[in-house]
C-alpha positions in Angstrom: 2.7 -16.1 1.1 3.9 -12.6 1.8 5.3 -12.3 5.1 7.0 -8.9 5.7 5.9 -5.1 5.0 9.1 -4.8 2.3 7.8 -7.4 0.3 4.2 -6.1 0.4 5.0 -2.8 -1.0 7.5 -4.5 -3.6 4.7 -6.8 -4.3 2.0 -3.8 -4.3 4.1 -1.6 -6.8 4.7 -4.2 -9.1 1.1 -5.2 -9.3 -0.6 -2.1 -8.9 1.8 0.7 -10.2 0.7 1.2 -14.0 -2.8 1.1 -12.4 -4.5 4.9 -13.5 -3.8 7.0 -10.8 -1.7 5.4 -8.7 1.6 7.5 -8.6 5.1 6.8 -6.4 5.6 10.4 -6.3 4.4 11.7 -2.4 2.6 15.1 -1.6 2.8 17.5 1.3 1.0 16.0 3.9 -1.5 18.0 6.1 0.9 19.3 8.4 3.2 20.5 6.2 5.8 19.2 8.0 6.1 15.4 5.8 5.9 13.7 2.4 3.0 11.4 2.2 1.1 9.2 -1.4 -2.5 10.9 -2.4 -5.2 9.7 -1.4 -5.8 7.3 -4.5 -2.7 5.8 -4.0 -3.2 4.9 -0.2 -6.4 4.1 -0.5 -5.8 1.2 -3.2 -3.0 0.3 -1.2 -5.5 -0.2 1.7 -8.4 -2.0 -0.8 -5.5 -4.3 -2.2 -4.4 -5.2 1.2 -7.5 -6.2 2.0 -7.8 -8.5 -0.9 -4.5 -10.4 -0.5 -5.9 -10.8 3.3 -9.0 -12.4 2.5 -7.7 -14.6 -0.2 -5.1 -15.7 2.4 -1.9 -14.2 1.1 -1.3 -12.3 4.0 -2.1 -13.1 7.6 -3.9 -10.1 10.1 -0.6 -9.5 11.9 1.1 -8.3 8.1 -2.5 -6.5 7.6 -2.4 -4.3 11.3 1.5 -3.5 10.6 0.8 -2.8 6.8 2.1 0.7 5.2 3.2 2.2 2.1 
């Protein structure tokens, strides 16, 4: 079981990182101001999240503190 945010990404880049467009370089984000992942990226992040959840890999507490 997964149990803390470093260990989710870890686990989420070395699952998901050869995946077609997922990509660990980061964009301006809409401010202009920061760095942030596309939108791909984040948003498989978020579906794969959700997966590990509902198989019970992760409990809600990971899922409501969860980012990339």
């Amino acid at each position: 079981m997964i149990t803390t945010q470093r260990e989710l990404r870890r686990r989420f880049w070395e699952e998901c990182g050869d995946l077609p467009g997922i990509t660990r370089h980061k964009i301006t984000d809409y401010s202009g101001e920061g760095k942030m992942y596309d939108t791909t990226t984040r948003t498989e992040f978020v579906f794969w999240v959700d997966a590990l959840n509902k198989n019970g890999e992760i409990s809600d507490a990971l899922v409501d503190r969860a980012t990339l």
